[in-house]
Biotite code that builds the C-alpha atoms (Angstrom):
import biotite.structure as struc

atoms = struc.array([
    struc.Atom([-11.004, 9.988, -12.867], chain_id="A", res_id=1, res_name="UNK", atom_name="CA", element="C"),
    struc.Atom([-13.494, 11.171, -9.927], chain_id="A", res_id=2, res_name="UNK", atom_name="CA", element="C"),
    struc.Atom([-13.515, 14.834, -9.516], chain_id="A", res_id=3, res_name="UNK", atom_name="CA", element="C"),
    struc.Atom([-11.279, 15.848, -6.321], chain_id="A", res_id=4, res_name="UNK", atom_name="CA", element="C"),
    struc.Atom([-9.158, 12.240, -6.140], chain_id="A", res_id=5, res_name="UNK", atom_name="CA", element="C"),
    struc.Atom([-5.365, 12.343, -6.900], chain_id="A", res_id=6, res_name="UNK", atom_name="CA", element="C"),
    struc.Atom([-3.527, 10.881, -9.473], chain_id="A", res_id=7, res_name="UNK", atom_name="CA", element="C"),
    struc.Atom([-1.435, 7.806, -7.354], chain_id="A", res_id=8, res_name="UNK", atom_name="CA", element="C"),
    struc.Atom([1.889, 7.137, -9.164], chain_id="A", res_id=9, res_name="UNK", atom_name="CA", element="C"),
    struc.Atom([4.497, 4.321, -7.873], chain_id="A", res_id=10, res_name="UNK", atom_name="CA", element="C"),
    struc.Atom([8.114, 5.520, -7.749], chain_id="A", res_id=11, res_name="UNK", atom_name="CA", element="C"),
    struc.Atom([11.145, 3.864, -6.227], chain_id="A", res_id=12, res_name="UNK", atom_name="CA", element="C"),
    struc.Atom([13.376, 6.473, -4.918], chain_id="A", res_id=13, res_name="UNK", atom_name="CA", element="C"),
    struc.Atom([16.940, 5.910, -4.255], chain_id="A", res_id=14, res_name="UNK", atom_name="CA", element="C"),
    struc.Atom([17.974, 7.067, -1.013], chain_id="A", res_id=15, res_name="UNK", atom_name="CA", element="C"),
    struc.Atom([21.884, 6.832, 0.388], chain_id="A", res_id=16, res_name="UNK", atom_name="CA", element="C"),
    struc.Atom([22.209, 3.162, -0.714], chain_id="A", res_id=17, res_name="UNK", atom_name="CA", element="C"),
    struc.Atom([18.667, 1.780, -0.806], chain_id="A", res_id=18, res_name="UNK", atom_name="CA", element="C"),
    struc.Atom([15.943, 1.734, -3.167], chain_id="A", res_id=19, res_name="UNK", atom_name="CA", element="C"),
    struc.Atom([12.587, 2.373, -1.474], chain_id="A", res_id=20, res_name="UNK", atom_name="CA", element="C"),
    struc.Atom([9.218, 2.145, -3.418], chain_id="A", res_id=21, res_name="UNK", atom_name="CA", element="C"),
    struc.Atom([6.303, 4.269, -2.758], chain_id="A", res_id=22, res_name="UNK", atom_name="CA", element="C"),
    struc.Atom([2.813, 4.936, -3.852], chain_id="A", res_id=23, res_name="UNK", atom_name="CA", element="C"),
    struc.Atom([2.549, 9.028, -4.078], chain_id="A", res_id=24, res_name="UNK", atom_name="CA", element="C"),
    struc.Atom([0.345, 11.740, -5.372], chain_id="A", res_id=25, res_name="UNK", atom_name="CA", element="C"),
    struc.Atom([1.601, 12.717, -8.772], chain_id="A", res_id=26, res_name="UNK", atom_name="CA", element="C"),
    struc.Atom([1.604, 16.044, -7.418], chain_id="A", res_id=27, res_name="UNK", atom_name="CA", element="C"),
    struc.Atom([4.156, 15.440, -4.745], chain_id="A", res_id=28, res_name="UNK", atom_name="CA", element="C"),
    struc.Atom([6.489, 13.564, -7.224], chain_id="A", res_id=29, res_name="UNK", atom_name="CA", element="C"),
    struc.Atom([8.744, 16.748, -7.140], chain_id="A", res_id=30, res_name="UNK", atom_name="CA", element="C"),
    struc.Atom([8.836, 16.658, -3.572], chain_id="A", res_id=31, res_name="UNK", atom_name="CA", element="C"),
    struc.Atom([9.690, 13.141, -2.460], chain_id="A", res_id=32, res_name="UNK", atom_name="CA", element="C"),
    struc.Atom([12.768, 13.120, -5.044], chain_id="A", res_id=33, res_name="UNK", atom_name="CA", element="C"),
    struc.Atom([13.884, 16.203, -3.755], chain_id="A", res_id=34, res_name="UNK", atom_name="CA", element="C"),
    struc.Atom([13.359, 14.939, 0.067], chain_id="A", res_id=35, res_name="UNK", atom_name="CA", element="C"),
    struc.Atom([15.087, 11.862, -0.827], chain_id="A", res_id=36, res_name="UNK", atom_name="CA", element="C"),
    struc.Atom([17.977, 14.122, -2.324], chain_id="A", res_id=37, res_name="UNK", atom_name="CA", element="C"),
    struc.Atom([18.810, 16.168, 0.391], chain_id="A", res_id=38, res_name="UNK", atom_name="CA", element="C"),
    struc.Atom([18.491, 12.537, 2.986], chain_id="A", res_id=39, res_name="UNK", atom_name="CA", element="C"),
    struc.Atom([20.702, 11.183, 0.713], chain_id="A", res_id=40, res_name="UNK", atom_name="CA", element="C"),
    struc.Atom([23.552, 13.952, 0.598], chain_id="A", res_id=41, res_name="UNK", atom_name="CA", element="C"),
    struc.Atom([23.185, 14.646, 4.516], chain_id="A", res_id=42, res_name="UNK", atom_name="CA", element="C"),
    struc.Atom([23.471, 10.965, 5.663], chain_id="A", res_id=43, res_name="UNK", atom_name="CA", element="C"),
    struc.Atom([26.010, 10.791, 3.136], chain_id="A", res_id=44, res_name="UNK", atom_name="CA", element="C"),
    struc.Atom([28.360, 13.626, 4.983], chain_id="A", res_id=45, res_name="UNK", atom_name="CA", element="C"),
    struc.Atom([27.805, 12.289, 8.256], chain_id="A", res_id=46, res_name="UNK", atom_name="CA", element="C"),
    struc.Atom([28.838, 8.690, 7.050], chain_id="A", res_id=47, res_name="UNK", atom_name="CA", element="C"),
    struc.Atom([31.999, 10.509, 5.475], chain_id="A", res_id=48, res_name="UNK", atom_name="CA", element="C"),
    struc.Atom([33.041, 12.182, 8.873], chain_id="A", res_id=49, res_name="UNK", atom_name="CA", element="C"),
    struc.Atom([31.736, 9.614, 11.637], chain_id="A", res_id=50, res_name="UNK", atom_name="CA", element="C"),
    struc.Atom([32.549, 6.067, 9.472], chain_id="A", res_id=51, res_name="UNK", atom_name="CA", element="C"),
    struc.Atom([33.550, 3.575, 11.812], chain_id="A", res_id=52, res_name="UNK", atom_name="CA", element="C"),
    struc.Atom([33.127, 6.415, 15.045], chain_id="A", res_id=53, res_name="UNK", atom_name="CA", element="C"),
    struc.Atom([29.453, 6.289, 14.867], chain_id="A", res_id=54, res_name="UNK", atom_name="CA", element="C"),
    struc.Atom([26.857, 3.301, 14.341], chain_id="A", res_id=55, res_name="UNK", atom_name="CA", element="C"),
    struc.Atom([24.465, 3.645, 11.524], chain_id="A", res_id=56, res_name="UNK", atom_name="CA", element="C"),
    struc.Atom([21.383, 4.072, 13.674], chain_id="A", res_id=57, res_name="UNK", atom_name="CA", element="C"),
    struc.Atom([23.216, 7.291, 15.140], chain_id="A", res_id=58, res_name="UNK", atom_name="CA", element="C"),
    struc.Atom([23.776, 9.002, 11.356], chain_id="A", res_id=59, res_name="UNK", atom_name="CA", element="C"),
    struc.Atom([20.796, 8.151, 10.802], chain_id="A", res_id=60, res_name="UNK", atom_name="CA", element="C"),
    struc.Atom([19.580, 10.075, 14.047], chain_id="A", res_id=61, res_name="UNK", atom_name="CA", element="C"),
    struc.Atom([21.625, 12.802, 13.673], chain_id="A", res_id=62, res_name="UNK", atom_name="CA", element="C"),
    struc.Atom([20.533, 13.394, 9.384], chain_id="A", res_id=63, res_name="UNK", atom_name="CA", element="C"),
    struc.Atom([16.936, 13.596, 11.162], chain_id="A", res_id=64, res_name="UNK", atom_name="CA", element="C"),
    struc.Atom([18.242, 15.903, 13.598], chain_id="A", res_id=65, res_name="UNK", atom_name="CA", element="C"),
    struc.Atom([19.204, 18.310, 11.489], chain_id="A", res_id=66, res_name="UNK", atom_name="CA", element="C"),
    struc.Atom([16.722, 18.066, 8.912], chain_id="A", res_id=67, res_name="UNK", atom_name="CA", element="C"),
    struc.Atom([14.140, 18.488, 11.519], chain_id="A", res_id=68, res_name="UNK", atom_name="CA", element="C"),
    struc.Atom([15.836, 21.514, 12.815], chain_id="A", res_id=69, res_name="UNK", atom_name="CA", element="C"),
    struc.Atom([15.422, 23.277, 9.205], chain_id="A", res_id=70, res_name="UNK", atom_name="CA", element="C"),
    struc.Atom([11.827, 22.368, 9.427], chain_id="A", res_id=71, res_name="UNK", atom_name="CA", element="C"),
    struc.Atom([11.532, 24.058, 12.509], chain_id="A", res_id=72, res_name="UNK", atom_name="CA", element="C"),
    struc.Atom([13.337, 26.965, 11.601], chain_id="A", res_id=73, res_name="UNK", atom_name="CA", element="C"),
    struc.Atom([11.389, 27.093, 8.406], chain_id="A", res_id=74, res_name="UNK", atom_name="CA", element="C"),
    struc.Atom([8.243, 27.007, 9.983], chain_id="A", res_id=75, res_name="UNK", atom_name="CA", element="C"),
    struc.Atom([9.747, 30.165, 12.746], chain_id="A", res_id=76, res_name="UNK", atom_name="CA", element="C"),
    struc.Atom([9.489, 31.998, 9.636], chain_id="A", res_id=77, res_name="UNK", atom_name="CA", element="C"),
    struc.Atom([6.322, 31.499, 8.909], chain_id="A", res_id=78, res_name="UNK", atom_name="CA", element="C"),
    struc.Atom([4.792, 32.529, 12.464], chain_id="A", res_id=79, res_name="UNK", atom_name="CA", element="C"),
    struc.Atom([1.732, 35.420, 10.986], chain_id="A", res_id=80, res_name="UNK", atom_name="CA", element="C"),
    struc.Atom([0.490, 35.657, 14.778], chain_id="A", res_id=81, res_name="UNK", atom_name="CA", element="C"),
    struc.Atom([2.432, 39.030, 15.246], chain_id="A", res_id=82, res_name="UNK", atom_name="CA", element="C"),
    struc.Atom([1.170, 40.136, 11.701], chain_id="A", res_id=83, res_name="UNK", atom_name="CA", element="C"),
    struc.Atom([-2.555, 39.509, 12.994], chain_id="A", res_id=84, res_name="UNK", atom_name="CA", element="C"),
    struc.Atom([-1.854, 41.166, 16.255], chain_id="A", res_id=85, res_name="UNK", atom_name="CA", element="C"),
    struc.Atom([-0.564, 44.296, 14.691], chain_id="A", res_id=86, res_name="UNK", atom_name="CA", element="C"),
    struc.Atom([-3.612, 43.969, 12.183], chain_id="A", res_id=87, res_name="UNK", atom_name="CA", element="C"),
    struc.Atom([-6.002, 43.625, 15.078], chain_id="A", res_id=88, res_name="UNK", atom_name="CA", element="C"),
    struc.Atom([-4.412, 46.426, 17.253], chain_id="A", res_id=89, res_name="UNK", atom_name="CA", element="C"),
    struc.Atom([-4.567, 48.797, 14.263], chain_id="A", res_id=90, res_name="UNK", atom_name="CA", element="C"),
    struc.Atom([-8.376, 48.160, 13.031], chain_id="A", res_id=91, res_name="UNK", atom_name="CA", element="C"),
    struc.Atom([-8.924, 48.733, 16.871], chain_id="A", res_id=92, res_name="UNK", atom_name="CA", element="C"),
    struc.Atom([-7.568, 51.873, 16.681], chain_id="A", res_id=93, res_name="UNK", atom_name="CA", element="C"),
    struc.Atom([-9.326, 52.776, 13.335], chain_id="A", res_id=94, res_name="UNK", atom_name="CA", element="C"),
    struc.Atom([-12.640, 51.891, 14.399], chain_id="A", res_id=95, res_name="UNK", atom_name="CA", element="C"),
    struc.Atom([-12.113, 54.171, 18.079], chain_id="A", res_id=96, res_name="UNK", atom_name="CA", element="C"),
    struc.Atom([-11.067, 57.164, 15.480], chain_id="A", res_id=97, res_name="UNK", atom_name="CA", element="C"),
    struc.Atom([-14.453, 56.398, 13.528], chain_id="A", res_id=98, res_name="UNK", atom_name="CA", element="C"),
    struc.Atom([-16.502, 56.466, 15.979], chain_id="A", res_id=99, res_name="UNK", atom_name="CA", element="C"),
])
């Protein structure tokens, strides 16, 4: 194998009540099952509560609303700009003393 190209591996990953087949890094393996997991168990709540209330196209929405909003919260944690601003304000203030 080329130095620098990924390993491709087909999978079919089962998720809520379809099979869906995929051509993936080998690397991500881990990830995609685990994605298709949690998709799984949250449409699978919503269709438990809103059977018959809601269409499918809506659970579907919703599961991607809420997934997306732990992305988003996820990524609120991982916001470094005040980190770098404190950095910056404080090898400002080092260099002034130096000088």
């Amino acid at each position: 194998m080329a130095e620098g190209s990924k390993e491709k591996l087909n999978i079919t990953l089962h998720v809520y009540d379809e099979d869906i087949h995929a051509t993936i890094d080998r690397a991500d393996e881990e990830f995609y099952r685990a994605a298709a997991k949690l998709i799984s168990e949250r449409y699978g709540a919503y269709a438990q509560v809103f059977a018959g209330i809601k269409s499918d196209h809506t659970i579907a929405l919703m599961t991607l609303v809420e997934i997306a909003l732990r992305y988003e919260k996820e990524l609120g944690k991982n916001d470094t700009v005040p980190y770098r601003d404190i950095l910056s304000q404080l090898t400002s203030e080092i260099e002034e003393v130096i000088k």
